[in-house]
C-alpha positions in Angstrom: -42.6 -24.1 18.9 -43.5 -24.9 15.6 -46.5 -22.6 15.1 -46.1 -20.0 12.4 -48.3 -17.2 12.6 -49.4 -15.6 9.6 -51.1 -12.1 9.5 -53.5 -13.4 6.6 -53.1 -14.7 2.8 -51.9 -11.4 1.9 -49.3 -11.1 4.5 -48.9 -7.7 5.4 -52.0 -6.6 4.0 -54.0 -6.0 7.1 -52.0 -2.5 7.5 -53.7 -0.7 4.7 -57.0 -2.6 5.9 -56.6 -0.9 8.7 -55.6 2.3 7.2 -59.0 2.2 5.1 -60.6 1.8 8.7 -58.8 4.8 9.9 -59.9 7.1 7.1 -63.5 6.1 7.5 -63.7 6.9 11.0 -61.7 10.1 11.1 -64.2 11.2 7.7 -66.9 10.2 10.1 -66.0 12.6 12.8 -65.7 15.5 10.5 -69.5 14.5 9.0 -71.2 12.8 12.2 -72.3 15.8 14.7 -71.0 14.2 17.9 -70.9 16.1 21.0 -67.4 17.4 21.5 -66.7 15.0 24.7 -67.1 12.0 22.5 -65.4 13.3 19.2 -62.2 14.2 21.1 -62.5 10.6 22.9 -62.8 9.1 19.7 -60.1 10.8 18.0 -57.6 10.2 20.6 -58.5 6.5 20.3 -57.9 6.7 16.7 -54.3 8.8 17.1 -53.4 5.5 19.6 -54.4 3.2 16.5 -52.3 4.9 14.3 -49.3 5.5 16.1 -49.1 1.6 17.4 -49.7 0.9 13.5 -46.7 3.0 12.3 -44.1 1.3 15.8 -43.0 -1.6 14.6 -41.8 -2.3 18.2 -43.0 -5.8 19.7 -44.1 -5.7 23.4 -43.8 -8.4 25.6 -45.8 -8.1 29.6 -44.9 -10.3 31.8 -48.1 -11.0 34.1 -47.7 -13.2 37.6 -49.2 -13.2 41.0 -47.2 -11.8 43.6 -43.9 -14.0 45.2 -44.4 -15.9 41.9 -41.1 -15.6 40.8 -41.7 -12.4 37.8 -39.1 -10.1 39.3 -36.5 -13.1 39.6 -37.5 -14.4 36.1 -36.6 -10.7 34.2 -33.5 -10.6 36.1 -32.2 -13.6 34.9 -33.5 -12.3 31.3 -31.2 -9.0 32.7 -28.4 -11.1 34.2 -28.1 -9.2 37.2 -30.6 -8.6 40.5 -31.7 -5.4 39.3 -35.2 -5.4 40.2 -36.3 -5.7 43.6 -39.0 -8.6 44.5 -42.7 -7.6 43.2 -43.6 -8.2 47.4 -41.6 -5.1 47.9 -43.0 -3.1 45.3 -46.0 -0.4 46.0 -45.0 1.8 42.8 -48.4 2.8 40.8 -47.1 2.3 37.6 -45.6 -0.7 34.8 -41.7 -0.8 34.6 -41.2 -0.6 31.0 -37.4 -2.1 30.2 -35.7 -1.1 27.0 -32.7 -2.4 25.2 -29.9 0.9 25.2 -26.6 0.1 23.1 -23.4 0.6 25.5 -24.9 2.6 28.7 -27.7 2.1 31.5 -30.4 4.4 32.6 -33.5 5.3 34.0 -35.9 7.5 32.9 -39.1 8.5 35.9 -42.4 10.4 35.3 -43.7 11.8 38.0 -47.5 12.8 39.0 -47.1 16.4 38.5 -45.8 15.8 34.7 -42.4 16.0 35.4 -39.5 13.6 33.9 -36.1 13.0 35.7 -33.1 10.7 34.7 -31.2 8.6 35.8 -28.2 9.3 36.1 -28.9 13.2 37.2 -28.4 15.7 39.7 -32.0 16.2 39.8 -33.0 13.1 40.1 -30.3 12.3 43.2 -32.2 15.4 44.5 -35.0 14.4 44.2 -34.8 10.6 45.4 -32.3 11.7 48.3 -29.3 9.9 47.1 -25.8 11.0 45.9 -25.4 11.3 42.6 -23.5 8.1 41.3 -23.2 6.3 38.4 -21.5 3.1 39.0 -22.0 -0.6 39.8 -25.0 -1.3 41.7 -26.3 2.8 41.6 -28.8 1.8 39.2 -30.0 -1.0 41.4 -30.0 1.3 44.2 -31.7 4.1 42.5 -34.7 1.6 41.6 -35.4 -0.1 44.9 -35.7 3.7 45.9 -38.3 4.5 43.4 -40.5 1.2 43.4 -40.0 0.4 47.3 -40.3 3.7 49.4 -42.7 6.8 49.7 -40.7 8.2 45.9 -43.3 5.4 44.7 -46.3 7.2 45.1 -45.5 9.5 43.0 -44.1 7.9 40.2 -46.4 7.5 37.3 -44.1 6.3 34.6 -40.9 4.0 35.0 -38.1 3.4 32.1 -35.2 1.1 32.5 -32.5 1.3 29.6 -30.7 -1.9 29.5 -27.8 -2.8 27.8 -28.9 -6.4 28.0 -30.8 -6.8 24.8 -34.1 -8.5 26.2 -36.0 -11.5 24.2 -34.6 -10.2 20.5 -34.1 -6.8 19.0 -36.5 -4.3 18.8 -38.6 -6.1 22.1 -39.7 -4.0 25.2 -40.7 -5.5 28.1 -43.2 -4.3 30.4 -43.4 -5.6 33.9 -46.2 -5.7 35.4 -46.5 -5.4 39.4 -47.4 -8.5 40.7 -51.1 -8.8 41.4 -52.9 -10.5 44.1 -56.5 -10.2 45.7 -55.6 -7.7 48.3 -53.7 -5.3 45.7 -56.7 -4.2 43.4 -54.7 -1.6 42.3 -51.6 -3.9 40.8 -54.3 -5.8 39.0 -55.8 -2.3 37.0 -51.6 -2.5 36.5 -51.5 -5.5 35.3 -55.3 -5.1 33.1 -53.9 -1.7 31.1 -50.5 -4.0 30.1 -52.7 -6.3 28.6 -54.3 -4.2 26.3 -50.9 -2.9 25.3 -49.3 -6.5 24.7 -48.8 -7.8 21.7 -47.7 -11.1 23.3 -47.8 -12.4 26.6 -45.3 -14.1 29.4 -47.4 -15.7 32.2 -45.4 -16.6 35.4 -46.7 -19.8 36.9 -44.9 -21.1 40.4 -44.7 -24.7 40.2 -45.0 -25.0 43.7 -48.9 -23.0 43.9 -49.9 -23.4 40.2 -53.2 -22.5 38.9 -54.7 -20.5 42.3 -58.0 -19.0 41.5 -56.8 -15.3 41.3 -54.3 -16.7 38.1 -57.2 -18.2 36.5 -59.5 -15.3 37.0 -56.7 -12.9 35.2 -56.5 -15.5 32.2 -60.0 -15.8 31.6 -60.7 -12.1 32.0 -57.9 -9.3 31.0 -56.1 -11.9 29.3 -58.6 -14.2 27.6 -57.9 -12.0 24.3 -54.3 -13.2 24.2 -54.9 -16.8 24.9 -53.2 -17.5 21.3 -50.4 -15.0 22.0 -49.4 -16.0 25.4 -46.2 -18.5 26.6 -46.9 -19.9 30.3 -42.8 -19.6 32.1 -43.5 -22.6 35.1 -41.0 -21.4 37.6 -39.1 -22.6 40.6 -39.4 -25.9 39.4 -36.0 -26.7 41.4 -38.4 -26.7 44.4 -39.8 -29.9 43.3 -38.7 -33.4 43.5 -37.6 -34.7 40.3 -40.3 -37.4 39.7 -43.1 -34.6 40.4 -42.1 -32.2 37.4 -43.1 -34.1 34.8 -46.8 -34.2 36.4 -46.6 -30.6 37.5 -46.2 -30.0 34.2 -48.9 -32.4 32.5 -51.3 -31.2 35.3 -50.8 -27.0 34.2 -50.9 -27.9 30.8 -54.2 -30.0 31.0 -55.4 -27.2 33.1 -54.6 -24.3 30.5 -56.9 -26.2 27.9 -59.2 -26.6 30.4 -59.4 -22.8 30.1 -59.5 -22.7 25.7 -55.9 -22.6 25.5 -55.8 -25.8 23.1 -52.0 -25.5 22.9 -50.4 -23.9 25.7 -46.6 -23.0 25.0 -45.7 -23.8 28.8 -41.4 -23.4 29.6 -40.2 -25.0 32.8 -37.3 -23.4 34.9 -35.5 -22.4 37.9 -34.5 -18.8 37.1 -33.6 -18.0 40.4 -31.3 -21.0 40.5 -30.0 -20.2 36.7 -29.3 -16.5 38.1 -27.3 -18.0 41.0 -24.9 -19.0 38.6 -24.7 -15.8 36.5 -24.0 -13.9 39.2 -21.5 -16.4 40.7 -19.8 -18.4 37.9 -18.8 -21.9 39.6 -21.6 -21.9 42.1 -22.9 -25.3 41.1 -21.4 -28.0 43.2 -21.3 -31.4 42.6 -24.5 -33.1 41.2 -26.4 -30.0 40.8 -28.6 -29.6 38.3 -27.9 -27.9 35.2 -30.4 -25.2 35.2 -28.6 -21.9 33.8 -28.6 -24.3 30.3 -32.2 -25.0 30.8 -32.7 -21.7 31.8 -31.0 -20.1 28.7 -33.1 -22.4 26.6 -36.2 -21.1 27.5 -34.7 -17.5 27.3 -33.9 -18.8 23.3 -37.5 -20.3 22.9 -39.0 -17.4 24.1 -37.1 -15.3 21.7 -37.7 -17.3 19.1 -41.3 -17.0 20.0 -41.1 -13.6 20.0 -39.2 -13.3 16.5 -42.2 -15.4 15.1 -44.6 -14.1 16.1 -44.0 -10.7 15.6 -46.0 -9.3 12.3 -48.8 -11.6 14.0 -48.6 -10.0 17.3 -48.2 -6.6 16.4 -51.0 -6.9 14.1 -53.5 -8.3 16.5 -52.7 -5.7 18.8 -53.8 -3.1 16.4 -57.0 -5.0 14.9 -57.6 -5.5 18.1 -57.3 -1.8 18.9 -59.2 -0.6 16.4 -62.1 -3.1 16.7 -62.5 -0.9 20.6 -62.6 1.8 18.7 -65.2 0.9 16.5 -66.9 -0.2 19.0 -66.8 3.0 20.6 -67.5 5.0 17.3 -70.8 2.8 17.1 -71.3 3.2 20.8 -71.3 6.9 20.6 -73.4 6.7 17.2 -76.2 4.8 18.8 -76.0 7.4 21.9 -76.1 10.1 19.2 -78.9 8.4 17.8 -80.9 7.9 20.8 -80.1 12.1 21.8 -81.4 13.1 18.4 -84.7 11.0 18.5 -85.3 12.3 22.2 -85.1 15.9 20.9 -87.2 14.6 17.2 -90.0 13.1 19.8 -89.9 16.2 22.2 -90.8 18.6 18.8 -93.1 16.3 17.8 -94.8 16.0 21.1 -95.4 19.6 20.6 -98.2 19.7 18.3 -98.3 22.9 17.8 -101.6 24.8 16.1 -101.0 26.9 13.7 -101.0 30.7 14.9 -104.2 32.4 13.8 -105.9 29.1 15.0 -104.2 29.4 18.4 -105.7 33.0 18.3 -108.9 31.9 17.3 -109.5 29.5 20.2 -108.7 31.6 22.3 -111.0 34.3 21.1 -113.7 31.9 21.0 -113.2 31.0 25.0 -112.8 34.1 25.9 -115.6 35.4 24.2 -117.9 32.3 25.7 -116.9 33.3 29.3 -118.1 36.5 28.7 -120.9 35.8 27.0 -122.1 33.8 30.2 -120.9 35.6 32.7 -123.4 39.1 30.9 -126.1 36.3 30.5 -126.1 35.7 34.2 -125.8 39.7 34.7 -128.9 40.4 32.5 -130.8 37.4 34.4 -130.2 39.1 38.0 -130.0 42.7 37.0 -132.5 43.7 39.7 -132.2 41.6 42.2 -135.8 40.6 44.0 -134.3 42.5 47.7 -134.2 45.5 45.6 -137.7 45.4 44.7 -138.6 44.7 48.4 -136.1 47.9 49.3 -138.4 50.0 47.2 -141.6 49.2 47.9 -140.7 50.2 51.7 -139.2 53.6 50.8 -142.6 53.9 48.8 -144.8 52.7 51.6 -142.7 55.3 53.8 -142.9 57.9 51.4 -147.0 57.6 51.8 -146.9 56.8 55.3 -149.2 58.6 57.9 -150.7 61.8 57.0 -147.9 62.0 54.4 -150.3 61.4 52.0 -152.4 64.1 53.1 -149.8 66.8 51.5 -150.6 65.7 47.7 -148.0 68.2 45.6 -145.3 66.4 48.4 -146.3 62.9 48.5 -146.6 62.7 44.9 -142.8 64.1 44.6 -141.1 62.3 47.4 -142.9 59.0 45.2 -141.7 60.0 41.8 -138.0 60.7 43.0 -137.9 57.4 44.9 -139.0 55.6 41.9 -136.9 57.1 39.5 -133.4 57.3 41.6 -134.2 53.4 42.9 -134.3 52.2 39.7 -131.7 54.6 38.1 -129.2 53.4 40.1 -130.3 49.9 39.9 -129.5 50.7 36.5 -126.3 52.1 36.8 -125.3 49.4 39.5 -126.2 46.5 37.0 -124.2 47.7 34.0 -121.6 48.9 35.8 -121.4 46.0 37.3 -121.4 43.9 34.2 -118.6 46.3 32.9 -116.0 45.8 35.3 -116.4 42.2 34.9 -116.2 42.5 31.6 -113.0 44.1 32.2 -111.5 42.0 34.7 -112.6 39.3 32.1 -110.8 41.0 29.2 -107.3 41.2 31.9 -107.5 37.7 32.8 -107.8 36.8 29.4 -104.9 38.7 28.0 -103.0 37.4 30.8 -104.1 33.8 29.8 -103.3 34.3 26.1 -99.6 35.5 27.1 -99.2 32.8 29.2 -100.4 30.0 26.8 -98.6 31.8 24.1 -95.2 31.6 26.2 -95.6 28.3 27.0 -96.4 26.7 23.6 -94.3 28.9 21.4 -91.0 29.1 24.0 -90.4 25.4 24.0 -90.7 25.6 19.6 -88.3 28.6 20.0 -86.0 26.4 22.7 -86.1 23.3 20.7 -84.8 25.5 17.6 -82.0 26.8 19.8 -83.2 30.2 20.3 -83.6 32.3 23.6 -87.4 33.3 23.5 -88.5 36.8 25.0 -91.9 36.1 26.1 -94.5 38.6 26.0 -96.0 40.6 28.1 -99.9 40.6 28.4 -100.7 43.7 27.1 -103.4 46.1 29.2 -106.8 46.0 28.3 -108.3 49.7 27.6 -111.7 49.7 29.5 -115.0 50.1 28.0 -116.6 53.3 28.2 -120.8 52.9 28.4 -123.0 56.3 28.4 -125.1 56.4 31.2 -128.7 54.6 30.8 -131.5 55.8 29.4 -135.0 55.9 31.2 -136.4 58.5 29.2 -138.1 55.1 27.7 -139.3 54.2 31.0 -141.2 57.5 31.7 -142.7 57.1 28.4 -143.6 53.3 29.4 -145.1 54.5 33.3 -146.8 57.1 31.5 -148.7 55.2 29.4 -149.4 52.6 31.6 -150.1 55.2 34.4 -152.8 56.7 31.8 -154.8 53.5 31.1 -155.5 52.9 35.1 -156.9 56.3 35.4 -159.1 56.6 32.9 -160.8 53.6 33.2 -164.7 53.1 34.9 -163.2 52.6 38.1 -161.1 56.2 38.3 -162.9 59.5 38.6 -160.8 62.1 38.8 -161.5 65.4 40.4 -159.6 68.4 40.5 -157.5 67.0 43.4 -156.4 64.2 40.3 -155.5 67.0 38.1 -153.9 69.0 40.8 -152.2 66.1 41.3 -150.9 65.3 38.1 -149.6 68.9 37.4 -147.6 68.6 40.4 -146.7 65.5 39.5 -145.5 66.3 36.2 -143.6 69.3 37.3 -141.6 67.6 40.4 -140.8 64.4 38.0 -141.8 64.2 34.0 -143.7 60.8 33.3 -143.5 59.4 36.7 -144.6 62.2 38.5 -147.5 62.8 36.1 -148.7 59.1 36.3 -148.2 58.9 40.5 -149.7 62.2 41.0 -152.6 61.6 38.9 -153.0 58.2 40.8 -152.5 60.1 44.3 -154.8 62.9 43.5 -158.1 60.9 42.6 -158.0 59.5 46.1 -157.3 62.9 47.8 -160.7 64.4 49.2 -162.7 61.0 48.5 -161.2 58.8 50.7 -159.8 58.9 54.4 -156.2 58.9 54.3 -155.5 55.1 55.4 -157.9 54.2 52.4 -156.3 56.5 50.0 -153.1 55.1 51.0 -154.0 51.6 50.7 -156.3 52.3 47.1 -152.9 54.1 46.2 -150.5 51.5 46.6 -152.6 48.8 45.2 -152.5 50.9 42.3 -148.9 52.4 42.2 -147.2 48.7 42.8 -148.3 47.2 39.0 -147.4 50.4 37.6 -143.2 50.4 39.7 -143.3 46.4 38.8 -143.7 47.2 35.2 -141.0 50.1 35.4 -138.7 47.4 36.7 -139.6 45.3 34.2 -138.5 48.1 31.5 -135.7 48.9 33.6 -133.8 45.4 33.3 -134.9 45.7 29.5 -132.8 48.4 29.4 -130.1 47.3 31.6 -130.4 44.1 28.9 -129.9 46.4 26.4 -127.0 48.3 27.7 -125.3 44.8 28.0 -125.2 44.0 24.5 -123.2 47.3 23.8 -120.9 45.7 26.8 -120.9 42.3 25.3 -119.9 44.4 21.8 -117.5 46.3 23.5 -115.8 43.0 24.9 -116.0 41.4 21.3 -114.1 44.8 20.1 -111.6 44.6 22.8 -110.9 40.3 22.0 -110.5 41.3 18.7 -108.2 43.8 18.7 -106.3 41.6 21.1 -106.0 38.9 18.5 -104.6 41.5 15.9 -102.5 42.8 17.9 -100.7 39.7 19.0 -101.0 38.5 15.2 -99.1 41.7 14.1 -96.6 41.4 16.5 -95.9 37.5 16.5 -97.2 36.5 12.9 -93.9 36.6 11.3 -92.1 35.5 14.1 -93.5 32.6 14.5 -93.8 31.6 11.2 -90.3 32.1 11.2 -89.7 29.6 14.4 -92.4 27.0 12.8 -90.4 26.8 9.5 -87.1 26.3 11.3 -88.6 23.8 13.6 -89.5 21.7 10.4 -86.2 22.8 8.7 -84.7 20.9 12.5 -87.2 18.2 12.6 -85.8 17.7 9.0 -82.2 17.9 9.9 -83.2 15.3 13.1 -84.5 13.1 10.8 -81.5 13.1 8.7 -79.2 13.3 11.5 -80.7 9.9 13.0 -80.6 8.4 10.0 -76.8 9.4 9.6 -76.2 8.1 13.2 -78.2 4.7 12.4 -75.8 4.1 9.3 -72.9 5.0 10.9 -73.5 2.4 14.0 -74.2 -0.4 11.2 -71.2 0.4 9.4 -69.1 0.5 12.6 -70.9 -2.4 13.6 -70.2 -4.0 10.4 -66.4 -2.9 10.0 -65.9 -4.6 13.5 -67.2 -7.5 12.5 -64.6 -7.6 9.5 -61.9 -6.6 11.6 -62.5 -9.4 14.2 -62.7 -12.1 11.2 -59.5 -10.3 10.4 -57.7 -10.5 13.5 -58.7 -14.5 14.1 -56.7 -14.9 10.6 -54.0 -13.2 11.6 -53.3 -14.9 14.8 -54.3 -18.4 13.1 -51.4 -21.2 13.1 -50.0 -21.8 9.6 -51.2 -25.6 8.7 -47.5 -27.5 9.2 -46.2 -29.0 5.4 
């Protein structure tokens, strides 16, 4: 007992060391953007700090293992049987017992936040007994609350004791005792220990040291190793030539543990409350043990007067180096959420606007360029031709071609509505895929532009309304044109019969009036063909002469034909490079400002992130460092002063 523990070189000076700890964190929390769950966690931490800071009252938990001898121990301290034997207990809380000038009490929180005392009509209501005040009411009243059903639902426990317990200004919290079936008295017994400033450790001589003992010393405990007394109990069990060995053996196994100096007290306390509750008990060659008893009592006290500043201010170094370690906890997970968000703007990679436009006018514009390139390279398919040449073979068929003015009409009419609607098929074809082109591409643009422009606005914090694709107006082409085609089967009509091997009569002219009347330019070229066989030949020959003739001259027409359809589907392909660009303009006219807008406050973010993760980085260094300094702190305070 002759250890003097000093708080440091300065004394007292640890309490505005940790005041300056105090203001840094609660600054922090005003400056650090912590999600509300861990700010209010934090703060509360730091209200606990500061109001164990400003109580200058020393607690003392007494830890043992169940049928150790705790409850019979603190009864002695209380010289009377006043709390019933921790085997007996099934309360869920710590009994926290308080010195009260002149009068006893009880004080009982209960699980739906209510607070009754002892002595009270509400309370005798509530615990089912009568409401009395006298000798032995108060021991009754607490075997009611810690040993029946009551105990489930008490939640806090307050015994006022006229007994002053282990020095003025001490509370004692008893812990329930804890063994491995009871899980629940050890969490008891773990939340005491981080509210002791020192620590009384029952030990029964008679089962020192079991496993469970040493597991609660090195764990919940192993931070009060130099603020811990070890009370060896029921030593009257043992034979008087084993207690000196008990004793070596505890002690040698407490430094065993890193407890280099073990303040270990051997007594009988149940044998030393025998005689304060029956004065004269002793008989004859008894033992002395209420004076060895009250000794220990005395040490303990003493212990606890010493000890004090030192205790007190280990408990709150030791409080605030938790909650720095939670502040840099929650830093480094703030750190780790802002660099997720940083990374998932940064794994954007946006384009810029007009060049999101512009790719997607280019692909657009390729797919219809190729799908109008494979239209103009099938505009006529080769069936088609076949389809015509039989209607023409049928329009000449059997003595058909006898009737010149007919023959020579029903020729032209096939010729020119075959290919005419060829024609129109084609392009009109081509159109409406243009058009569905033109829809699926607006529809593509609105989707890509909702997809990479939502998660910028989302990442910024805004709700993003996403577009619509906008309809595409279709293209309007005039009809074709195949006044260019009669001019074409004209002139090529007019070179095969005026050459050496055509002499024509006035069945060719006759023919070639007709002709030109029923169908300008084809007529006039068929009929002129048909007539210079009419009278010269018999009809299969004329047919056959006619159709050798008539074929080059309805190839090349088809030839012109698909030139024209060709033709027609540039002004499509224009009309589709209208329609992409107005597209563009539109969306740039509508969006342009907008999402310049969104792009500059996801830098402005990515900025703030940056700075944010920085802050968050600093702060977990700092906290990392301040805990650091607090722990070389709290070793100096709880260091023995070097004996003179």
């Amino acid at each position: 007992m002759t250890e003097q523990l000093v708080v440091n070189a300065q004394g007292e000076a640890w309490a505005s060391v940790v005041a300056g700890h105090l203001r840094w964190i609660n600054g922090l929390l005003g400056s650090l953007r912590l999600p509300a769950e861990h700010r209010d966690a934090l703060r509360s931490r730091l209200r606990e700090v500061e109001a164990r800071a400003a109580d200058s009252e020393l607690r003392v938990a007494v830890f043992g293992e169940t049928s150790s001898g705790k409850s019979t121990l603190l009864n002695a301290f209380l010289q009377r049987r006043l709390l019933p034997s921790s085997a007996l207990v099934s309360t869920h809380t710590t009994t926290v017992l308080r010195y009260r000038d002149s009068t006893e009490g009880m004080v009982v929180r209960t699980a739906d936040d209510g607070v009754l005392t002892w002595p009270s009509e509400a309370f005798a209501q509530w615990a089912g007994l009568s409401y009395l005040s006298g000798p032995g009411c108060l021991e009754e009243a607490l075997e009611r609350v810690l040993t029946t059903e009551l105990a489930e639902q008490v939640r806090g426990l307050e015994v006022l004791s006229p007994v002053r317990l282990l020095g003025d200004d001490t509370t004692v919290l008893d812990t329930p005792g804890f063994s491995v079936s009871n899980r629940g008295h050890r969490e008891l017994a773990v939340a005491a220990a981080q509210q002791a400033d020192l620590a009384l450790v029952v030990v029964p001589a008679v089962a020192a040291m079991s496993m469970t003992l040493v597991d609660f010393l090195t764990g919940p405990l192993g931070d009060h190793h130099d603020r811990c007394a070890f009370v060896l109990t029921k030593v009257d069990l043992l034979d008087d030539d084993e207690r000196s060995d008990v004793v070596e053996v505890v002690g040698n196994r407490l430094k065993d543990l890193g407890i280099s100096d073990p303040v270990l007290l051997p007594c009988a306390a149940g044998e030393a409350l025998k005689e304060i509750a029956g004065p004269g008990a002793r008989g004859p060659g008894a033992h002395a043990y209420l004076p060895r008893f009250l000794a220990v009592e005395a040490l303990i006290a003493q212990l606890a007067a010493e000890r004090r500043q030192s205790a007190i201010a280990a408990t709150v170094l030791g409080l605030l180096s938790q909650t720095l370690s939670a502040v840099e906890e929650s830093a480094q997970a703030q750190r780790v959420a802002l660099s997720r968000t940083e990374r998932g703007l940064a794994a954007l990679s946006l384009p810029d606007f007009p060049a999101f436009l512009d790719a997607w006018a280019e692909r657009t514009l390729e797919r219809a360029g190729n799908e109008l390139n494979h239209a103009a390279m099938t505009s006529i398919p080769a069936v088609s031709g076949a389809d015509l040449d039989a209607e023409v073979v049928e329009a000449v068929a059997g003595e058909k071609i006898s009737s010149m003015a007919e023959a020579t009409g029903n020729v032209s009419r096939i010729v020119r509505l075959h290919l005419r609607k060829e024609a129109e098929r084609a392009v009109q074809a081509a159109a409406d895929r243009a058009g569905e082109l033109l829809t699926s591409g607006a529809e593509e643009l609105a989707r890509d532009f909702t997809a990479q422009y939502s998660a910028l606005a989302g990442l910024v914090g805004e709700v993003w309304a996403a577009p619509v694709a906008p309809p595409v107006a279709g293209t309007e082409l005039p009809a074709p044109d195949l006044s260019g085609v009669d001019r074409t089967l004209t002139e090529i009509g007019a070179q095969l019969t005026t050459g050496d091997n055509w002499r024509t009569g006035g069945g060719a002219m006759a023919g070639a009036l007709a002709g030109s009347l029923i169908a300008p330019g084809i007529g006039t070229l068929i009929g002129g063909a048909l007539g210079a066989f009419i009278g010269k030949r018999s009809p299969d020959a004329a047919r056959e002469q006619f159709l050798e003739r008539a074929r080059p001259i309805i190839a090349a027409a088809r030839e012109e034909i698909a030139t024209l359809i060709s033709e027609s589907l540039l002004r499509v392909a224009a009309g589709v490079t209208d329609s992409v660009a107005a597209l563009r303009e539109q969306y740039e006219d509508e969006w342009g400002d907008e999402i310049a807008r969104l792009t500059a406050a996801n830098d402005r973010q990515r900025a703030e992130l940056a700075a944010g993760i920085a802050a968050a980085e600093n702060a977990a260094a700092a906290a990392r460092r301040r805990r650091k300094e607090v722990a070389a702190l709290r070793s100096a305070a709880v260091r023995p002063e070097p004996e003179e």
